[in-house]
N, C-alpha and C positions, 0 to 999 in steps of 0.2 A: 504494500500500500504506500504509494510514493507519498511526501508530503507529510507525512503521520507521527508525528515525533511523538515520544511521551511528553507526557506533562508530570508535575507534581500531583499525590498522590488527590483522588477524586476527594472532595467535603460535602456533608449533605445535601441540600438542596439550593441550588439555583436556576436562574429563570428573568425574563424580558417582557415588553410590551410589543404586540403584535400592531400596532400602529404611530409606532413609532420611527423616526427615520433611520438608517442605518449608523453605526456607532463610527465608523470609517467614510465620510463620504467625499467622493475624488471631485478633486478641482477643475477637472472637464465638464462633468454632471454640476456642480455650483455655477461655474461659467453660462453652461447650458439653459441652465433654471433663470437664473437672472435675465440673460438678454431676451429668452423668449416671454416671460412674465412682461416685461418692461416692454416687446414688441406686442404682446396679448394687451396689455393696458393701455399702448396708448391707439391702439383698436376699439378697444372696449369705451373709450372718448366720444372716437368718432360716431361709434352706431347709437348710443347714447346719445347724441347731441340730433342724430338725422330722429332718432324715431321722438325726440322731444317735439321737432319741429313736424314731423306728420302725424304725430297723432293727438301731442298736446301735454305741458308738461303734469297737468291733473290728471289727463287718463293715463299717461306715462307711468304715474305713481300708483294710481288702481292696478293696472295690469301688471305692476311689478311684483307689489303685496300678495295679490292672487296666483302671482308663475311661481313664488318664492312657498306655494304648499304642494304644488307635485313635486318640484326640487327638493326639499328637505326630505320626503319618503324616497325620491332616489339613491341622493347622497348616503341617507342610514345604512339603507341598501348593497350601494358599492361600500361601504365601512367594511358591512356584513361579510364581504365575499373578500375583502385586504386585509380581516384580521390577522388571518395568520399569517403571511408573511407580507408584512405592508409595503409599500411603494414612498419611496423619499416623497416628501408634503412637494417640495420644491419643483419636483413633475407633476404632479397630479394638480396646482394652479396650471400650470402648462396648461396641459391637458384640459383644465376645465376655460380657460381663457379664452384659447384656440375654438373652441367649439364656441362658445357665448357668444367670441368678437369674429375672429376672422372667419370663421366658417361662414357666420350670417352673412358679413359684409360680401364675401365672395360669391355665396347665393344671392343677395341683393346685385349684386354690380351683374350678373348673368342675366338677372331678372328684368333687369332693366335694360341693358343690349338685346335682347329679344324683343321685350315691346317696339324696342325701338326700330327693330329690323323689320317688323308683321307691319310697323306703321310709315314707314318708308315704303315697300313692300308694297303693300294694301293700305291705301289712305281712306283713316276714318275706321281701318280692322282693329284686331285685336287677336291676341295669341287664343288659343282652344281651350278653355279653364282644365278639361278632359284630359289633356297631351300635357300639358303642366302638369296638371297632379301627377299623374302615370307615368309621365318619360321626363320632362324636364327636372320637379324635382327630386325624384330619384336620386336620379343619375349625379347634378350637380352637387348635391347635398352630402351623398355619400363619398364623393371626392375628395370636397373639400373637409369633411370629419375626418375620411380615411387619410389625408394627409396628416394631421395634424399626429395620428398614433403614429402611422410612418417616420416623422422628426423623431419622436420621441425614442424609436428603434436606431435611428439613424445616430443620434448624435447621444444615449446614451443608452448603450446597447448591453451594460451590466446591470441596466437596469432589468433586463426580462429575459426571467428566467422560463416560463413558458407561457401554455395558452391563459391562465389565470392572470397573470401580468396584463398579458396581450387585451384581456375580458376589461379589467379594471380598468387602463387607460383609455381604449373604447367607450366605456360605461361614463367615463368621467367629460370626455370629450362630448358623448351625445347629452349629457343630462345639464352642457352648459347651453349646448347648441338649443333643445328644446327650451329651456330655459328665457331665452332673448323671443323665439318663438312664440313662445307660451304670452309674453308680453304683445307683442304685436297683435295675434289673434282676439286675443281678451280685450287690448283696447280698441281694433277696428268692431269688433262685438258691440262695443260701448258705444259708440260713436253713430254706427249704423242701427242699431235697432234696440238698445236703451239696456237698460237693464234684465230685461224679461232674457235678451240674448246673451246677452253674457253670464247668466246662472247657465245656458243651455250650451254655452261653447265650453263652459268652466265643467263641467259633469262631463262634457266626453272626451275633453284633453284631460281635463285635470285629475278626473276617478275615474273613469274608465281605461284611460289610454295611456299612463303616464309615462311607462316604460316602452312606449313604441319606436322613437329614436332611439334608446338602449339596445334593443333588440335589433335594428338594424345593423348599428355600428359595429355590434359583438362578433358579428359573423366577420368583420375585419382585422378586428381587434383577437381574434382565435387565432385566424390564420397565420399574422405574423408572431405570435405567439408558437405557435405549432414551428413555425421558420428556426426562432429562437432556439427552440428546445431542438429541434434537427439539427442546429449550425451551419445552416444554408447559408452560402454566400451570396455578394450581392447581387445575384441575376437571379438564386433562388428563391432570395427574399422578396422580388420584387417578383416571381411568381405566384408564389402564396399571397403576395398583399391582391394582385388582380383577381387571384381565385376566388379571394374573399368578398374583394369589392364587389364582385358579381353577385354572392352571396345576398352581399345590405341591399344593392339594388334590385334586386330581384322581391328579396322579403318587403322591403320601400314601397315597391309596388306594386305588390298584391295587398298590401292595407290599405294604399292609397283607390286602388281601385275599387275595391271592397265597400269604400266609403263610396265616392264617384259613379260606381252603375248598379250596384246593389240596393237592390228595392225592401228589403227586410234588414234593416240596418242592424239591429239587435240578434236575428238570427245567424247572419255572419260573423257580427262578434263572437258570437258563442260556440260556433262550428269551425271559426277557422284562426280565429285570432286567442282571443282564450287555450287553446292547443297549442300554439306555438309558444304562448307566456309558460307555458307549464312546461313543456320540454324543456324549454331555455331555464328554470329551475332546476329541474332533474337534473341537466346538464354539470350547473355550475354545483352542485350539489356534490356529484361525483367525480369533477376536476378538485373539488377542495378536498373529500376524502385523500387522494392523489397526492394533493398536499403533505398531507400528514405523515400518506406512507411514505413517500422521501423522507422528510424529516426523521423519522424514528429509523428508518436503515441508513440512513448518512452517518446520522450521531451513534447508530449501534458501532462505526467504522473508529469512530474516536472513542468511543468505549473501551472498541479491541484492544485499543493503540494506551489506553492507561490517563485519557482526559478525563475520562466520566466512570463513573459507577452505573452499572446497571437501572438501580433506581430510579438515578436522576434522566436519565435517557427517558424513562417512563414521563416524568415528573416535566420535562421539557418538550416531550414531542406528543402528548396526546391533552386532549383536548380535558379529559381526568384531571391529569395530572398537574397541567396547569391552574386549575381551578382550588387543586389542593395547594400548588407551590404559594400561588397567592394569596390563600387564606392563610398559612403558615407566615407569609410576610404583614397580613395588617395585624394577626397577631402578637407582633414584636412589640415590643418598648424599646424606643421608638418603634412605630410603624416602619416596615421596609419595603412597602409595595412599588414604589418608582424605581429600587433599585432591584426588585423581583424581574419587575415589567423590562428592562433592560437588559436583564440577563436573559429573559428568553426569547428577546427579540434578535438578541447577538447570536447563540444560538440557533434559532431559527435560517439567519442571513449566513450562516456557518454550514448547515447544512446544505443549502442550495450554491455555496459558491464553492462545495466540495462535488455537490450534482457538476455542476460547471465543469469542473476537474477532471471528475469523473469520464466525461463525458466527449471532451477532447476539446469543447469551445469556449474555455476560459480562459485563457493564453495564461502570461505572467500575473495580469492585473488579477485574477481568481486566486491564485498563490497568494500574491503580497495581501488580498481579502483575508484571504485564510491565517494567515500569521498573523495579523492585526487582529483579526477575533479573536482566536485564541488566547493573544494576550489580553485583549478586554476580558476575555471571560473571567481567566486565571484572577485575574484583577476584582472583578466584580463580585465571584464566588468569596474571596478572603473578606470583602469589605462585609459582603452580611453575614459571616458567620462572626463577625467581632463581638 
């Protein structure tokens, strides 16, 4: 087992927070986070300022208040599916930025070359409301989302470890993009037919549908996930991203049409869309079990090696045991639960940058992960057992 030094001899229990950033994080990935935050914000400026001026800064502030309750049950949501091995904060604003500002801006700026083409074109036309929903925004929508995960693989590529990764930045991307969305609709609702409409657009974006951009994007967000975990190179990563992208568009638009020619709106909910939310459960359901099981044979690998004790392998890589390591930590005098939460976050990121190793597609930088954690651990584990 290359890589595997002993350590100092195993001490009870230690353990980490599964939403926490990594203990180690590289100056490529901070550089990364930074400019595209700073390039997400001053996006998120502009669309802000356009949709102030079309739709009004009052209804601006109704449609926000109202986008901002299918959002918070998404966000829990992706929480739900990063706890265990979380994603640095610093991508995941990316991520959600990307989708909020430039996704829209990019469907906006398409949006409006087309009118402008069908009215140049055909003076006094207008584009097919029908071919919009169905093919236009598909198609543009899922590009401009599926880019943003693409950066994400692109410029910090330790970051993703597989389709779970791949699911999460997708999930984060589409639930900013719905999000500015969710604004728009709720206030042209307002605007055009009062109140009465906007309880009825708020009920089927808002509870009925809220995860329906999620679901598209994930189909993108797997695929280079799936890339990730193969160690495809860059022609193969941009195979799986296209496979994928087909994926969103395809699922894009069968919801969109679904709504569009579908005369029993509720009964296609329930026969065709409903089905898909639940697979896409089951799914991530058994991508996270997945999880686990890495984690508990990586760290059995440092076990062998004289890092860990048996128990604590328990104790760090099952969902038990963590529950117990944390109770054992508020237990303390003082309380030790942040430094609980950090020891099994380290481990956790320890496991998978050992899959990495494993695996043949973590170069050096997985090595120097792997020593660096280690040494947190070692570190971590002495400070709560004082």
């Amino acid at each position: 087992m290359s890589h595997l030094v002993p350590g100092p001899a195993p001490q009870p229990v230690a353990v980490a927070p599964a939403w926490a950033a990594p203990v180690r994080a590289r100056s490529g990935g901070t550089v990364f986070a930074v400019v595209g935050i700073v390039v997400g914000g001053f996006a998120a400026l502009l669309v802000v300022a356009y949709l102030a001026i079309a739709l009004g800064a009052s209804t601006l502030v109704i449609g926000s208040l109202l986008a901002l309750v299918p959002l918070a049950g998404v966000l829990l949501a992706i929480r739900w599916v990063d706890r265990w091995e979380p994603e640095p904060r610093g991508a995941l604003w990316f991520a959600f930025l990307w989708g909020a500002a430039v996704s829209v801006a990019i469907a906006l700026v398409v949006d409006l070359g087309v009118q402008l083409a069908v009215a140049f074109a055909t003076p006094g036309g207008a584009a097919d409301e029908a071919i919009t929903a169905v093919v236009q925004a598909p198609v543009v929508e899922e590009v401009a989302k599926g880019l943003g995960v693409l950066l994400v693989y692109a410029f910090a590529r330790w970051q993703f470890d597989g389709p779970v990764d791949g699911l999460v930045y997708a999930a984060t991307v589409a639930a900013g993009f719905a999000f500015t969305e969710n604004i728009i609709y709720f206030g042209s609702a307002l605007i055009e037919g009062g109140a009465s409409s906007l309880g009825a657009t708020f009920v089927v974006r808002g509870i009925f549908s809220p995860f329906a951009h999620v679901l598209f994007t994930a189909c993108t967000g797997l695929a280079i996930g799936i890339a990730a975990r193969r160690g495809a190179g860059g022609g193969g990563v941009i195979g799986w991203f296209l496979l994928g992208l087909v994926g969103a568009i395809a699922l894009h638009a069968l919801w969109n049409g679904s709504l569009a020619f579908g005369d029993d709106w509720i009964g296609l909910y329930v026969t065709v869309q409903v089905p898909i939310f639940v697979a896409a459960i089951v799914l991530v359901v058994l991508l996270r079990r997945e999880e686990a099981r890495t984690t508990r044979r990586r760290l059995a690998e440092y076990a062998a090696a004289g890092w860990f004790s048996a128990g604590e392998v328990d104790l760090l890589a099952t969902p038990a045991g963590r529950r117990q390591a944390k109770a054992w930590a508020r237990a303390q005098h003082p309380p030790r639960i942040v430094a609980m939460r950090r020891l099994i976050t380290d481990a956790t990121h320890l496991a998978f940058a050992r899959q990495r190793i494993v695996s043949g597609v973590g170069g050096a930088k997985s090595v120097a992960d792997e020593q660096a954690l280690l040494a947190s651990i070692v570190s971590e584990r002495a400070a709560l057992m004082r």
